[in-house]
Every structure is written in C-alpha cells, then in structure tokens.
C-alpha positions in Angstrom: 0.0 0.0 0.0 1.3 3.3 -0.7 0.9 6.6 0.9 -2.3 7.6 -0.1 -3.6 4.2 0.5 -3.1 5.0 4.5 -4.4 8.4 4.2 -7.6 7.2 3.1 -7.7 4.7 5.5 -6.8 7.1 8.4 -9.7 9.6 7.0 -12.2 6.5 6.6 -11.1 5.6 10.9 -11.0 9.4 11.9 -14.9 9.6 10.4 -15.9 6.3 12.6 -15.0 7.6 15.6 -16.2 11.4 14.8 -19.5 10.2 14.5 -19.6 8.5 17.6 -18.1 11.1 19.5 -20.7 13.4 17.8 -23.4 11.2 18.6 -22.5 11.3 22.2 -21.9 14.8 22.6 -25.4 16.2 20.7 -27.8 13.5 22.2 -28.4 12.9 25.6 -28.2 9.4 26.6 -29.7 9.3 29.9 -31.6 6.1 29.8 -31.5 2.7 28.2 -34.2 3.3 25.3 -31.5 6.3 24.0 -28.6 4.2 25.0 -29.6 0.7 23.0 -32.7 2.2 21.0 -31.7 5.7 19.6 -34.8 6.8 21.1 -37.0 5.0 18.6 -36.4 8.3 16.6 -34.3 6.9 13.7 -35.6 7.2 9.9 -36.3 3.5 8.2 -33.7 3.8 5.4 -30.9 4.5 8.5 -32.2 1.4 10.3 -32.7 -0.7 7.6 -29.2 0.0 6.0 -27.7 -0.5 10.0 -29.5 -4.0 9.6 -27.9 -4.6 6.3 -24.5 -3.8 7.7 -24.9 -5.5 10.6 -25.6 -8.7 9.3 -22.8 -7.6 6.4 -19.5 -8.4 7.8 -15.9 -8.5 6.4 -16.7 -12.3 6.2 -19.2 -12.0 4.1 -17.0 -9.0 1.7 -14.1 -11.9 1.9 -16.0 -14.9 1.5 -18.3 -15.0 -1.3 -15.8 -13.8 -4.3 -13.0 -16.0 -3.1 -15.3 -19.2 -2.5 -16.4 -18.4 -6.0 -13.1 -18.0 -7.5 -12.2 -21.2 -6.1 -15.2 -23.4 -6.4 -17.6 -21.3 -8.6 -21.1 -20.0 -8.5 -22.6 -23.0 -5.8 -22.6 -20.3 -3.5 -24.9 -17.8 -5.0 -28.0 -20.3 -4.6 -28.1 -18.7 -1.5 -29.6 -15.3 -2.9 -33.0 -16.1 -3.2 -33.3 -17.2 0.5 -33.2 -13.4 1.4 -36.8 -13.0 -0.8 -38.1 -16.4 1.3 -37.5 -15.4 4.4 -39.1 -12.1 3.9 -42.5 -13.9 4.5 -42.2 -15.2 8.2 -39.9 -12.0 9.1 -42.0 -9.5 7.4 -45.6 -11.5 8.6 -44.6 -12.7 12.2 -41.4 -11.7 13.6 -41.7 -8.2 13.2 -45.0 -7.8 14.2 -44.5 -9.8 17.4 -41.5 -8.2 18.7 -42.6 -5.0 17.9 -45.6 -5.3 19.8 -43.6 -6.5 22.8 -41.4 -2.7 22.6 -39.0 -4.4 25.3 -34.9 -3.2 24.9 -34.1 -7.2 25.5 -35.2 -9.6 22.7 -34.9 -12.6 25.5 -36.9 -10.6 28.0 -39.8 -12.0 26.9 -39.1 -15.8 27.8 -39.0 -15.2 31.2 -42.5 -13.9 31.4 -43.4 -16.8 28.9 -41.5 -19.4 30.9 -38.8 -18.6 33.5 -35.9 -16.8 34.5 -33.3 -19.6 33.6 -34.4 -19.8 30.3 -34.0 -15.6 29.4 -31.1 -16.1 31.2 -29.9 -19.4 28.8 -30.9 -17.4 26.0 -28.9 -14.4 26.7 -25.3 -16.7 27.1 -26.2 -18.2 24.4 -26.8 -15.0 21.9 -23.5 -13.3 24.1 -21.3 -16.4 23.7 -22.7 -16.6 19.7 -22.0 -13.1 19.0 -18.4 -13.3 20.7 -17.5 -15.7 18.6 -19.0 -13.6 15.2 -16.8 -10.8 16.7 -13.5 -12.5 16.5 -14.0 -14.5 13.2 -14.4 -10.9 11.9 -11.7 -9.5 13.2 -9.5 -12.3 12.3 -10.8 -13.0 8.8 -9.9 -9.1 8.3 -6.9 -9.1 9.2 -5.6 -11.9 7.4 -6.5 -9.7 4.2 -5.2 -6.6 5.9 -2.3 -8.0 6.4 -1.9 -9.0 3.0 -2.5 -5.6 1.4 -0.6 -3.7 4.2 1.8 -5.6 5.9 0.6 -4.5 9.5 0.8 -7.2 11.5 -2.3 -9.5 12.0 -2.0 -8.9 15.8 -2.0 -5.9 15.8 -4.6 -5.3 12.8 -6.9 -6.9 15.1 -5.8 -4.8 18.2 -7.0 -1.7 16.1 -10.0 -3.0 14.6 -11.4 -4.0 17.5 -11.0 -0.8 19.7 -12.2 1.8 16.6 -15.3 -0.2 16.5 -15.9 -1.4 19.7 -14.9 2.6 20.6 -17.7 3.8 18.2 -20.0 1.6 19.7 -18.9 2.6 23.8 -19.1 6.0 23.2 -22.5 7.2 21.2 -24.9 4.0 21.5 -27.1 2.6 19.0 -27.6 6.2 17.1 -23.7 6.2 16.8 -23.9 2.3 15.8 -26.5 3.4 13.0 -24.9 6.5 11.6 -21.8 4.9 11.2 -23.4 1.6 9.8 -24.8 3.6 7.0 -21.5 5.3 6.4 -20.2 2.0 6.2 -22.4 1.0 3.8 -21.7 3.2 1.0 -18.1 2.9 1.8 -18.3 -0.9 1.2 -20.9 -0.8 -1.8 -18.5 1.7 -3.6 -15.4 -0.4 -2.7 -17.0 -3.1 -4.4 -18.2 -1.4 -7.5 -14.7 0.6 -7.4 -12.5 -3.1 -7.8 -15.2 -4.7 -10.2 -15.1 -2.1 -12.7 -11.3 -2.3 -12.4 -11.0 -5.9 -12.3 -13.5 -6.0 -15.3 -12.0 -2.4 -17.4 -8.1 -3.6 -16.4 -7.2 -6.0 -19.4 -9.5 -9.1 -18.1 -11.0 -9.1 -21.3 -14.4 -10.7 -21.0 -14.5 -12.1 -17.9 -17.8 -13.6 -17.7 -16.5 -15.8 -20.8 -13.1 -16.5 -19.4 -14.6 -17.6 -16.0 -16.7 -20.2 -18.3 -14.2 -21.5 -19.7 -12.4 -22.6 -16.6 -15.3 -23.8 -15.0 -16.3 -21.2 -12.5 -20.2 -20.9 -13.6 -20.5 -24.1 -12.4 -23.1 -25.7 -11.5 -25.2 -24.0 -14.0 -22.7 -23.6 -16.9 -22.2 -26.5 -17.3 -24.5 -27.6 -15.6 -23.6 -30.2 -12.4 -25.8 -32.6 -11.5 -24.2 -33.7 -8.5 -25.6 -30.3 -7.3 -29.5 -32.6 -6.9 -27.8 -35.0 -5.0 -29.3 -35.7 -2.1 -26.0 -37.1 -0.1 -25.4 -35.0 2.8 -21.8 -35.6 2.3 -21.5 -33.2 -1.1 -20.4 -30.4 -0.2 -22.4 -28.1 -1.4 -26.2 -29.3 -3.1 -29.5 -27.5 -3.6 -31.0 -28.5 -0.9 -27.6 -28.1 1.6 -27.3 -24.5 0.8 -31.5 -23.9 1.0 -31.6 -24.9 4.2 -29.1 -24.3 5.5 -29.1 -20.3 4.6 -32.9 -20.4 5.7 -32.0 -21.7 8.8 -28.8 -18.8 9.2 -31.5 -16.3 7.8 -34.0 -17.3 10.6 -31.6 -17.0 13.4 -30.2 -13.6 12.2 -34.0 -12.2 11.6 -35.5 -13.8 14.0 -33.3 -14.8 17.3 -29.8 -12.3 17.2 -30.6 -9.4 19.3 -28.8 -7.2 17.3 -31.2 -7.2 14.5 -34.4 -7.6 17.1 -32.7 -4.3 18.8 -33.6 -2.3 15.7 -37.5 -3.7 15.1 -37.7 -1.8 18.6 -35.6 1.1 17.0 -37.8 1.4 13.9 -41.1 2.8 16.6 -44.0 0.6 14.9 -44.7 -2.3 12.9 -45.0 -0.7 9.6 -41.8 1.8 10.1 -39.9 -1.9 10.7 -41.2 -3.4 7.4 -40.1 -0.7 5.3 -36.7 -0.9 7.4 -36.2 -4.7 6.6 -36.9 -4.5 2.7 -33.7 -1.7 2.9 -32.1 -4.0 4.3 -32.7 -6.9 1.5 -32.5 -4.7 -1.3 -29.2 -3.4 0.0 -28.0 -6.8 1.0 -29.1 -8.1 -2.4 -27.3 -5.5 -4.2 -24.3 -6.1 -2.2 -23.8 -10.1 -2.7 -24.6 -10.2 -6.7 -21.6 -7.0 -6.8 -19.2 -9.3 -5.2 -20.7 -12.7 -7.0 -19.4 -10.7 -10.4 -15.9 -9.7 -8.6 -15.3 -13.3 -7.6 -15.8 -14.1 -11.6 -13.9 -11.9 -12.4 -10.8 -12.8 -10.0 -11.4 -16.9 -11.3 -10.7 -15.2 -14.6 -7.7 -13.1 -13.7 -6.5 -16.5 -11.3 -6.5 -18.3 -14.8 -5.0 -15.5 -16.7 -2.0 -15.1 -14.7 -1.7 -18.4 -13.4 -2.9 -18.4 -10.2 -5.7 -21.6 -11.0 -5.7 -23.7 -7.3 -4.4 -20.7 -5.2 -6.3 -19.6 -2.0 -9.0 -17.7 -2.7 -7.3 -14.5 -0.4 -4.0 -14.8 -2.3 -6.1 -14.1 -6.0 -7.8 -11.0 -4.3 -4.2 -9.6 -2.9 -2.7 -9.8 -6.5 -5.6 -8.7 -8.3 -5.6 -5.7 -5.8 -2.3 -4.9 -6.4 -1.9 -4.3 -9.8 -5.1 -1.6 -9.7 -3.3 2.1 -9.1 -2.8 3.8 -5.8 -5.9 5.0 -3.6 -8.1 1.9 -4.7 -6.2 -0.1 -2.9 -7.1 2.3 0.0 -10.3 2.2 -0.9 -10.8 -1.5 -0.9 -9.1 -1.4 2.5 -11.5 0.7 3.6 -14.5 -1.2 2.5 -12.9 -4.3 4.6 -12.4 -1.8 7.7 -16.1 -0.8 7.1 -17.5 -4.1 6.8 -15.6 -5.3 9.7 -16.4 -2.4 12.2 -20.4 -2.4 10.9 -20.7 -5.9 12.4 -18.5 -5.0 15.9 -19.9 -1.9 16.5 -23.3 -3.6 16.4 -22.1 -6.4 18.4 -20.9 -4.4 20.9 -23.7 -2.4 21.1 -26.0 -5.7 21.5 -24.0 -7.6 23.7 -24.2 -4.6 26.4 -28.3 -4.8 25.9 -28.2 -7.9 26.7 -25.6 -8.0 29.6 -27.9 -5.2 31.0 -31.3 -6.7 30.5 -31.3 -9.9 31.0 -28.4 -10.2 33.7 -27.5 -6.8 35.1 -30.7 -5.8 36.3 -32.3 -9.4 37.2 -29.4 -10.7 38.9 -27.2 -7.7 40.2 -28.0 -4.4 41.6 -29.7 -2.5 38.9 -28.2 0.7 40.1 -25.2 -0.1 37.9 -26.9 1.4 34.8 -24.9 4.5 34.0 -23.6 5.7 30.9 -20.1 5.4 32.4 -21.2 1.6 33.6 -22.5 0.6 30.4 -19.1 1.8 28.9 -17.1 -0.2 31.1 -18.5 -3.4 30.2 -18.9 -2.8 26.4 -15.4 -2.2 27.2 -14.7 -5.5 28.7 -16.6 -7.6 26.0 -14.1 -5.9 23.5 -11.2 -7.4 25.1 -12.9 -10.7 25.4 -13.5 -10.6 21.6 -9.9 -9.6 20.7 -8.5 -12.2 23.0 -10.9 -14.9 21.7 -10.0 -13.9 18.2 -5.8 -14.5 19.1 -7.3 -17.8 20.0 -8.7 -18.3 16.6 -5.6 -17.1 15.0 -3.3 -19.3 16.7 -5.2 -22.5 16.8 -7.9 -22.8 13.9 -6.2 -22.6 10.5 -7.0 -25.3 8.8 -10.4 -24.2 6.8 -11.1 -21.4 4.7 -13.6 -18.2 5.7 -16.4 -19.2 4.0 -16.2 -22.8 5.3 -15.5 -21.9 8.6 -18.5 -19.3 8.9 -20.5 -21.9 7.9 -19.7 -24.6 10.3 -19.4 -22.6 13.0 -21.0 -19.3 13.6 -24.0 -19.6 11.2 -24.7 -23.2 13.2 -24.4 -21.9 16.6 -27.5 -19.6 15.9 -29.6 -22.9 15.9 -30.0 -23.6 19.5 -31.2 -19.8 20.4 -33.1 -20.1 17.5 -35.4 -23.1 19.0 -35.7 -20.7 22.4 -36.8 -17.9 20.7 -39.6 -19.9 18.6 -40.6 -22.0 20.9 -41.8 -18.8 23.1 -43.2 -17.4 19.8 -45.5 -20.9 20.0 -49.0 -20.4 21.0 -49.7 -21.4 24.6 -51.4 -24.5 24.1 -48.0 -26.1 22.2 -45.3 -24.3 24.4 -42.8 -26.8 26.1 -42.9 -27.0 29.7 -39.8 -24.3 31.0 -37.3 -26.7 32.5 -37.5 -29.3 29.2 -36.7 -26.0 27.3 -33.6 -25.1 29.3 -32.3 -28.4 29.2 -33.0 -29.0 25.7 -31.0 -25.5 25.2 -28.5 -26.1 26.9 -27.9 -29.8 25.7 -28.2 -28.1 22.2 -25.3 -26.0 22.0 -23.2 -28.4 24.0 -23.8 -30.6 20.9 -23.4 -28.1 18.5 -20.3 -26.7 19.3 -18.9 -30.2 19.5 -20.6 -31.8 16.3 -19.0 -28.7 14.3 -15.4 -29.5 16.0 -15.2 -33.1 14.9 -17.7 -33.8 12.3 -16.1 -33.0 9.1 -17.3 -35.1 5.9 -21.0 -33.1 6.0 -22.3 -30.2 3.6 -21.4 -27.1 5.3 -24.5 -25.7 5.3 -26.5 -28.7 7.1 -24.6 -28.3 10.2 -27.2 -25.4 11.0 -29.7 -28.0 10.4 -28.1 -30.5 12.3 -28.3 -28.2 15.0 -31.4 -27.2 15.1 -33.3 -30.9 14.5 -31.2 -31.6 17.7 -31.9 -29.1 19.6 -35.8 -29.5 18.8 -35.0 -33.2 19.5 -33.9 -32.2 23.0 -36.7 -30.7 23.8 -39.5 -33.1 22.7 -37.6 -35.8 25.0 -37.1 -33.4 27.8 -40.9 -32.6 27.8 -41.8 -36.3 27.5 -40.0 -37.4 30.7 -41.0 -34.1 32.8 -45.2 -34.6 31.4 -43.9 -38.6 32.9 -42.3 -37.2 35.7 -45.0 -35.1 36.7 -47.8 -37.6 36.6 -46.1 -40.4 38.8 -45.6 -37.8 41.2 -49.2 -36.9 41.0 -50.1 -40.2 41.6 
C-alpha cells in the first residue's frame, strides 16, 4: 500500500469515531431506550441500511468472491433465501417483537416461561456473538495483512478498539450513523474493484470464468448439485436450508437485529426498514458474486488456478493504481467495524437486561457503567480472536463461517420460537432449558469433529437436535409429573 492508501484509510477511521463522538456529545443518553434504541427516533432507510450492515461483515465481503473463484457459482443459490425469508420475518417476527417494545429480545421468555431460560438465552446470543466478533476480526486481518503488511495482531488490536470505541461511546444512534456510512463505503469499494477488475485487461471475464469452470453448477451444468448425499459439499438442498436456517436465526433470534424492530417505533416503520435492508444486501452479494468471476478469470490469466481464494484477491488488488487499494481497505475496515460496533452495542443490551438488572444491583446502569462493560466484552473478543488465530487454521472463511458461527444460531433459535408458539404447544420451561442447553453443548462439539457433512447442514443438524432435546425433555417431565401426581 502506498501513501495515499493509509491516508484514506486514516480519514475513513478518523470519520468512525467522529460520528460517535458526535453522537455522544449532541444526544443525551440518559436512559437505556437512548442508550440501545436511539430513542426509537431513527428514519427507516438509516435502520434498515444499519441492519444490512450489521448482518454484512468482512466475512461476508471476503468470502463470497473467493469461495467463488475457487469453487464457482454454488454459492450464489443462496440469494433467493433473502426474498423467502421475507415472508415469516416480514408477517410474524416483526409484528411480534414490535408489539412486545421491550430493549431485550430474550426478556420476553421469562414472562413466557422462566428466569433460567432468558437467562440461557442471553449466554447463548453473548457467547454466539463473541465468537461472530473475532471470526471478523480475524478474517480481516488476514486480508489486511496481506494488502498492508501490518501485523495480524495488531490489525486486530485496532479494529477491534475503533469499533468497539464507536460503539462505547455514542450508543445505537452512533452504531446506526456509522453503519450507513459504512455501507456506501463498502458498496462503492466493491463497485470501485469490479469495474477495475472488469476495465483492467481481463478481457471478458464472464467468458473466461466459463471456460475454466467457474459458472459451475449451472454452466455447465452439475448434477451432483440434486444430490441428495449430505456428504457433497455443497447441493441445492444443503445450501437452502441451510441459509434459511442462518437467515431465521439472524432475523429472527440475534438481538442485534431484534434491537432495531424496537428502534424502527412501529410495525410498519420496521417493514419498510427490513426491505432496505434486503435490497441493500441483495445488491451487495450479486456485486461481489461478479468480482469473484472476475478474480477466477484473472486466477486463470496469470496463473494463479488452485491458489487460495485470499491470495487471487491480494494480486488482483495490487496491480489496480494507488488509492483503490485504499479504498478496498477501507470497504474491509467498514464491513468489519459495521458488524463489531453492532455487536458491541447488543451484547451490552443484553448483559444489561437480561443479567444486570435481574441478577445484580440494577443501580449499575450509568452511561459510564454501560461503557465499562462494552469495554470488557471488547477485550474478550480480541483475546478470543488471538485464540482463533493461533489455533484454527485449517479451513477457509467461508467454510469456517458456515460450520461454525452460522450453526451456533440454531439452538437460540429453537428458544426464541418455541416462546413465539402459542400457549397450548409451548414446552414446559425446565424441558426447554435443558434441551437448550444440551443443544449448543452438541453443537459446538458436532462442528469441532464432524467434518465429511455439507457445510450448510450443520445449521440443520443443529437445530433438529436441539428440537429433539426438547421433545424428549418434555416427555420425561409430562412422565415425571404424573407419577408424582399419583
């Protein structure tokens, strides 16, 4: 990177944090519904885009053009998930949370079943988004590193404090400005390196990616992609449900997205905000589908065919003059801090909610307390993201978001639902907190050692088990009940 490269990157951090610190100083927050919800005051397009970032990480700006430079277009029967899940988000989810206008998305289980289940969801969405967090931050710094030369240590060192710094300072209206800045930062990164990629002697690229097999498996077409083996990795039916089942636990169970149905103020205001969101998120993912063509043709062109997806992107990158590179670093940076800051921000709602004030004196609820212990679940993330970088090397970013954090969603997904169930089919509370709790126990081990499955089913894995769990659990309790009636 040269110069100018760092400038712009330095401008693009400055900015971050000015809007934070802005944010902080012009609105007052003096309670939690400024603190986590903006005050309910924020337009749709703002929240909407803020959604669209949030569930838009570095991971996902990384990911999808080098898994498709590598293995082709598999991935991209993915897309049309957003459009189905619309329905139950759009129809249900939305509707029910906003009616419930509580800060905490797990606040509701209590009153539905106990304490101990809120309380199981909320680890389980804090231990789920710590592990999002450092995924991100290493998966960025691996590129990082490749363009700049920092460090990877200490790429994620500064990553992880501008964010989670943005996020400390100003709130959820700081987290939703800076999302949206973040957005048009990482749409016009992408556009920037597609129409260089496309306009820098790759000739036609659509062409030269079809002739090297990279529109597989619909030019020419694969039929092993009907297969109904679990053990392909990647089929029709894998990536279906698999993505619907990711799509349902980021709509429908993370709080971070839940947090801004509250923000949006009604039911309608949300629905507008979450078709933003897909049309952004859409735009997005078919921008970077057409830069991962293009860097399977320039692989081929220059002799790169077989070489890690990451390594392609670095020497495409290079050979584009200076500033885009600083651009494209910036649109990484973006993508990275949209999801942390948000993290951040929705850990500390539900550190709050669902443990702060149930469990421990409530009278720690100061701006200056709330701070602190965004503060703390910074550190965790960057030391839990070292731990990744030291000791989990062996699968790529794409394959490793799917194993892992996509499936871990799966057991606070079957919480979350099963309180949405009407009262005549709910479970009874303790065969839910076991079946929880006996669900991501199972999960994070199944996606440790089981490696010959689709990537995508192990969300589904996850979830069936987890349901599983729970229908025994209620049989021997509705058993265990009875003989003690008698």
């Amino acid at each position: 990177m040269s110069t100018f490269d760092f400038i712009i990157c330095a401008i693009y951090l400055l900015l971050t944090l000015a809007i934070g610190v802005y944010s902080s100083l012009k609105h007052k927050q003096s309670n939690d519904e400024e603190y986590y919800l903006a005050g309910r005051t924020v337009g749709t397009f703002a929240i909407g885009i803020s959604v669209m970032a949030t569930a838009f990480s570095a991971i996902n700006y990384l990911a999808i053009p080098t898994e498709i430079a590598s293995h082709g277009l598999y991935v991209i029967m993915a897309f049309p998930v957003f459009l189905l899940v619309t329905i139950p988000v759009v129809l249900y989810v939305i509707p029910f949370f906003c009616r419930l206008k509580q800060t905490s998305a797990y606040e509701f289980l209590e009153q539905r079943f106990d304490l101990k289940v809120r309380l199981l969801a909320g680890g389980l969405y804090i231990f789920w988004q710590l592990s999002l967090m450092a995924l991100i931050l290493v998966a960025s710094s691996k590129i990082l590193f490749l363009l700049s030369g920092i460090p990877i240590p200490w790429l994620i060192l500064i990553l992880a404090v501008t964010a989670g710094g943005c996020a400390v300072i100003g709130g959820l209206k700081a987290v939703i400005w800076t999302d949206v800045l973040q957005f048009f930062v990482i749409a016009g990164s992408i556009a920037l390196i597609l129409y260089m990629s496309v306009n820098g002697g790759n000739g036609d690229f659509i062409s030269g990616a079809m002739s090297v097999g990279k529109l597989k498996p619909f030019i020419p077409f694969d039929p092993e992609v009907l297969s109904p083996d679990p053990t392909v990795r990647m089929t029709l039916w894998s990536v279906l449900l698999g993505t619907l089942m990711m799509f349902l636990s980021r709509y429908g169970a993370d709080q971070s997205v839940i947090q801004r149905y509250a923000a949006a103020g009604s039911v309608s205001r949300a629905r507008r905000m979450f078709i933003w969101n897909i049309s952004a998120a859409l735009f997005c993912l078919i921008m970077l589908a057409l830069f991962g063509i293009a860097m399977a043709h320039f692989a081929h062109n220059n002799g790169l065919d077989g070489k890690p997806g990451l390594i392609v992107m670095v020497k495409l990158l290079h050979q584009l003059p200076n500033g885009v590179n600083g651009l494209v670093v910036a649109g990484v940076l973006a993508a990275a801090m949209s999801s942390l800051d948000s993290g951040v921000n929705s850990i500390g709602v539900t550190w709050q909610r669902d443990f702060q004030h149930r469990l421990l004196s409530p009278g720690g609820n100061t701006i200056f307390h709330k701070m602190f212990e965004s503060s703390i679940f910074v550190v965790i993330s960057i030391l839990l993201a070292y731990v990744i970088f030291l000791f989990f090397k062996r699968h790529s970013i794409f394959v490793m978001t799917a194993r892992t954090i996509n499936a871990l969603g799966s057991p606070l997904l079957v919480l979350v639902l099963a309180g949405m169930l009407p009262y005549k089919l709910r479970l009874r509370p303790s065969a839910l907190f076991w079946a929880g709790l006996c669900g991501i126990l199972f999960s994070v081990l199944f996606c440790l050692f089981i490696d010959n499955l689709a990537v995508h089913y192990y969300a589904v894995v996850n979830f069936v088990i987890t349901v599983f769990f729970a229908l025994v659990f209620q049989f021997c309790f509705k058993i265990s009940s009875k003989r003690a009636e008698v």
